[in-house]
ZAZA-577115 format. One record per residue (C-alpha): residue number from 1; z, x, y; residue in three letters. Coordinates in steps of 0.05 Angstrom, whole numbers, plus 32768, in hexadecimal, padded with zeros to 4 digits. Each point is the difference from the previous one (the first is absolute). Layout:
BEGIN
> seq pz px py type
> NUM Z X Y ALA .
...
END
This chain:
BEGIN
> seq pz px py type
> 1 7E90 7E05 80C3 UNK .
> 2 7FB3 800A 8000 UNK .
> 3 800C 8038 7FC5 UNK .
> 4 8017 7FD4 7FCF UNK .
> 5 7FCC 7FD5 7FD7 UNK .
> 6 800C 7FBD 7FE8 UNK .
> 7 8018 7FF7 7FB6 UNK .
> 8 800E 7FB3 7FE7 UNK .
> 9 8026 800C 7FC3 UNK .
> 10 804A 7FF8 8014 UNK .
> 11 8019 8031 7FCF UNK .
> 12 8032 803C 800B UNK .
> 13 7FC6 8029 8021 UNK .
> 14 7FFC 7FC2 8039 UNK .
> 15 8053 8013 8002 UNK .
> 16 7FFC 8049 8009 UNK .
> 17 7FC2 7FF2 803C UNK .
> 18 802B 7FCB 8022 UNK .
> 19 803D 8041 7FF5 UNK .
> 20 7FCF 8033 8027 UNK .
> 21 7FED 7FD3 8032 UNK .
> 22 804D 7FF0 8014 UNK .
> 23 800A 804E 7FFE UNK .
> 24 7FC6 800E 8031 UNK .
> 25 8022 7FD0 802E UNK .
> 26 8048 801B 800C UNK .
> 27 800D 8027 803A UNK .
> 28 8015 804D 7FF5 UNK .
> 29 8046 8012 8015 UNK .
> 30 7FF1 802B 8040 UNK .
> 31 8016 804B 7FFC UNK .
> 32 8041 801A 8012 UNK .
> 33 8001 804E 8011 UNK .
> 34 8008 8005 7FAE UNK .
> 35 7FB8 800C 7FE3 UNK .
> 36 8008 7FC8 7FD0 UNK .
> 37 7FBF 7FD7 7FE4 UNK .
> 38 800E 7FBB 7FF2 UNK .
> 39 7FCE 7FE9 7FBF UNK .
> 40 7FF8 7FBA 8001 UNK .
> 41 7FB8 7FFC 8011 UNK .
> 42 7FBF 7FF5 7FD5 UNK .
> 43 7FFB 8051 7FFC UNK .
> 44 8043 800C 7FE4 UNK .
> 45 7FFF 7FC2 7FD2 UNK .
> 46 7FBE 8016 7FE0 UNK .
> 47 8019 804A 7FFA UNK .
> 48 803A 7FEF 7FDA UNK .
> 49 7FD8 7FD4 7FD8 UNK .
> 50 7FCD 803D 7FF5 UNK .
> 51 8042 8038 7FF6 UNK .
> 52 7FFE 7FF5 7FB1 UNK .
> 53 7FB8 8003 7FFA UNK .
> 54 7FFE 8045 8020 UNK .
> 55 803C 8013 7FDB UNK .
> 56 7FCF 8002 7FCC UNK .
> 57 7FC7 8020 8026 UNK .
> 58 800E 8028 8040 UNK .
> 59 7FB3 8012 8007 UNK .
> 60 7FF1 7FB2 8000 UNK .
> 61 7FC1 7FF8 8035 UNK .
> 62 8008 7FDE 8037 UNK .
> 63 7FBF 7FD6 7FF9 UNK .
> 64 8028 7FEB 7FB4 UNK .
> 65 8037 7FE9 8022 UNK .
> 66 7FD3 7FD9 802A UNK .
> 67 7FE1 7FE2 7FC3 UNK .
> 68 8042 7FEE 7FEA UNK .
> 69 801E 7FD9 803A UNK .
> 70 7FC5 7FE0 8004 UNK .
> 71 7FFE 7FE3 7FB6 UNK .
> 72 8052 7FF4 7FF9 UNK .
> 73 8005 7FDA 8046 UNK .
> 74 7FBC 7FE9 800C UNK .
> 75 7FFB 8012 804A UNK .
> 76 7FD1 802F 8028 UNK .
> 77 8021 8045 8004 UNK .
> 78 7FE3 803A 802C UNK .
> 79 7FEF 8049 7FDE UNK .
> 80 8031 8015 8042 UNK .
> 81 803B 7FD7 7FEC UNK .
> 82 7FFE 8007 7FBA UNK .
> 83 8002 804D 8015 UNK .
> 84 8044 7FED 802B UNK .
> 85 801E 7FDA 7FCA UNK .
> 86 7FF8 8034 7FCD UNK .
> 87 801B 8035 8033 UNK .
> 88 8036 7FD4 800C UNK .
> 89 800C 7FFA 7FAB UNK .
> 90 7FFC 804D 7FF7 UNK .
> 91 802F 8008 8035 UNK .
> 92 8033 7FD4 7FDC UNK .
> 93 7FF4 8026 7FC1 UNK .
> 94 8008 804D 801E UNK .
> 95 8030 7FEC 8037 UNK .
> 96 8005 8015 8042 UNK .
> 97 800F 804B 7FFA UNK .
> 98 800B 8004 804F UNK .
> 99 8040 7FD0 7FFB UNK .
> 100 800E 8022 7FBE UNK .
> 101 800B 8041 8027 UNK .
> 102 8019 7FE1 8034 UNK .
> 103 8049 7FEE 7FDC UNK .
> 104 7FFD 804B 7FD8 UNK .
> 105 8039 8017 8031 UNK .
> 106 802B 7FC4 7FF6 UNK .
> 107 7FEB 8002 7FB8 UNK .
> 108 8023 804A 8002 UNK .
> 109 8033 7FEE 802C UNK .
> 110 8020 7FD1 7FCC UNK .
> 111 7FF2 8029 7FC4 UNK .
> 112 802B 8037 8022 UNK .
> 113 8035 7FD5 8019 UNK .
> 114 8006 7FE1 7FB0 UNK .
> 115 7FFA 8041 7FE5 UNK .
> 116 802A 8038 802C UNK .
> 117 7FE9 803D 7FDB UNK .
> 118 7FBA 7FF7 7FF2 UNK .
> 119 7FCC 802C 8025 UNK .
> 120 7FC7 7FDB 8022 UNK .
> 121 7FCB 802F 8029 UNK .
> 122 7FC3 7FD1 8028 UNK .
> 123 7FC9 8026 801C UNK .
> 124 7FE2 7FE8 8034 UNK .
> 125 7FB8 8016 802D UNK .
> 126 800E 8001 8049 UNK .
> 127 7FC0 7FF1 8027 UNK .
> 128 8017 800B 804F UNK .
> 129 7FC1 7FEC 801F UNK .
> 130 800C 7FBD 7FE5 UNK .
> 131 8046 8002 7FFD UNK .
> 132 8007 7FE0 7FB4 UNK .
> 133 8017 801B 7FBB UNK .
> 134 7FE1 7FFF 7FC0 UNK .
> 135 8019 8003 7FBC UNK .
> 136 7FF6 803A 7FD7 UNK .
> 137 8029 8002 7FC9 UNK .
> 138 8046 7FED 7FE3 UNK .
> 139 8040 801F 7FCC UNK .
> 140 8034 7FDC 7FE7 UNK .
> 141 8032 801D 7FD8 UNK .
> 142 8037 7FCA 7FE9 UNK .
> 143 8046 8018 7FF8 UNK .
> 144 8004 7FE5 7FAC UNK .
> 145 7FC9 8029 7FF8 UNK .
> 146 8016 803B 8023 UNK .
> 147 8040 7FF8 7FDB UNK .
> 148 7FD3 8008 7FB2 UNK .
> 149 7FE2 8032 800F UNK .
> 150 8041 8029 8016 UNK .
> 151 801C 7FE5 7FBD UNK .
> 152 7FCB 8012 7FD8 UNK .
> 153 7FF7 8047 8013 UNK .
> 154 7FC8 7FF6 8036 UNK .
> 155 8000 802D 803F UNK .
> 156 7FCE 7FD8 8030 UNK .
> 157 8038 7FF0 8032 UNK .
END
């Protein structure tokens, strides 16, 4: 609790602290055999604080979003975890593209099963020293549309 300074003037800001400070002392769920990360501590607060700001500026510096957690909460804030908590935020904001692929197959798998006639064709790398696949690239043709351009005189099919 040594990171926070003191600030007398019971105002929202003295709310917010007391919020951070009852964040920082739950307990993370421990991990199943699911990679899942549980965001309920000081980190993840702050970087979902900090997701609209970088909405707005992706190339933000780290040592500015230093400056700014510093000024809007008062506390002491290292250049090394404002760095986290930013990573953190731009990870919210692009996603996490290895989960994303992850769920491509059943992705596919449902599209084709909805749609019986429509061609799907997923490329994949094969790497067989590591054993693992990597996307390459994807083609989805939906039956409707399949359908207009028979009708309209189209020969792609």
């Amino acid at each position: 609790m040594d990171d926070f300074e003191s600030n007398s003037n019971g105002s929202d800001l003295e709310k917010e602290r007391k919020t951070l400070l009852s964040k920082m002392r739950r307990k993370r769920v421990p991990s199943t055999d699911v990679d899942i990360h549980v965001c309920n501590g000081l980190h993840c607060y702050l970087s979902q604080e900090l997701t609209q700001t970088l909405l707005h500026d992706l190339d933000m510096p780290t040592r500015s979003v230093q400056i700014e957690i510093r000024k809007k909460y008062q506390m002491k804030f290292s250049r090394m975890k404002a760095f986290k908590v930013k990573q953190l935020a731009l990870q919210k904001i692009h996603g996490d593209y290895s989960r994303q692929y992850a769920i491509v197959r059943d992705y596919l798998e449902e599209l084709q099963r909805t749609n019986e006639s429509t061609t799907i064709k997923l490329e994949v790398e094969c790497n067989p020293i590591v054993d693992t696949r990597r996307f390459k690239r994807l083609y989805v043709c939906i039956r409707a549309l399949k359908k207009g351009f028979k009708a309209k005189g189209c020969s792609w099919s």
